[in-house]
C-alpha positions in Angstrom: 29.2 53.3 10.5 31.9 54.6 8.3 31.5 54.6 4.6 34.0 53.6 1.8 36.2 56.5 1.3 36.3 57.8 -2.4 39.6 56.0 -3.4 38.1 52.7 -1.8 36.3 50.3 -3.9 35.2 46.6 -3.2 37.1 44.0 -5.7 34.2 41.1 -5.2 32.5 38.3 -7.0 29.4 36.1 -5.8 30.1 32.8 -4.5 27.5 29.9 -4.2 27.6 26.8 -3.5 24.8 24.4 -4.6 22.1 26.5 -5.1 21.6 30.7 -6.2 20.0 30.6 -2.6 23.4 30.4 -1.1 24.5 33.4 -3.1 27.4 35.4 -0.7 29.7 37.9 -1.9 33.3 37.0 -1.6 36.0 39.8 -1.9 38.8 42.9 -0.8 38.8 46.0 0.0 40.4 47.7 -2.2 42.4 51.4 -2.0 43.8 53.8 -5.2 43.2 57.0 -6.2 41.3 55.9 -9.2 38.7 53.7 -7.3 36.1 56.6 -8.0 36.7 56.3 -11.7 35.7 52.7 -11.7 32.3 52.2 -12.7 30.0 49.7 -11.3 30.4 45.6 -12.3 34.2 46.8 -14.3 36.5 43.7 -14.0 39.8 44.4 -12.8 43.5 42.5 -13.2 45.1 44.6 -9.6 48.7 44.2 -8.6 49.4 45.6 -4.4 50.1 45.0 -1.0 47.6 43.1 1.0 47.3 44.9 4.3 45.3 43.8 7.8 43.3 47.0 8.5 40.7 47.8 11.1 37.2 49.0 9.4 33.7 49.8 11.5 35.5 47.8 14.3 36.2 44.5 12.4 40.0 43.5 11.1 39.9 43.0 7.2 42.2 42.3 4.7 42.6 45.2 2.1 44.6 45.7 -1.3 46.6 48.6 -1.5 46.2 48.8 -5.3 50.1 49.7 -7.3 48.7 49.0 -10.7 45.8 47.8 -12.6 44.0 47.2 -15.8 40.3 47.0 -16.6 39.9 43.2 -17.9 37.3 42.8 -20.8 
């Protein structure tokens, strides 16, 4: 199973729906040079190009990162 690179980083919240039972994550995989600089639960405003790629066999949407800002 491949692992996420060192410039990829998962953009994700949780999602539930009725109860914290439900609990999923929702999100992107995201790709910049900076993605190891990002610390854990960091909020992020990112501008890119979405992209269909093929990760550990499944097709995914992923967010070639142009810019971003750390939101407070």
């Amino acid at each position: 199973m491949r692992m996420l690179a060192k410039n990829q980083l998962v953009l994700s919240r949780f999602l539930f729906k009725h109860f914290i039972a439900d609990a999923s994550i929702i999100g992107f995989l995201a790709q910049f040079d900076d993605a190891v600089k990002i610390e854990q639960d960091t909020w992020l405003k990112a501008t890119g190009i979405i992209k269909v790629i093929t990760f550990n066999g499944i097709e995914l949407l992923m967010i070639e990162v142009l810019k971003y800002v750390k939101v407070d």
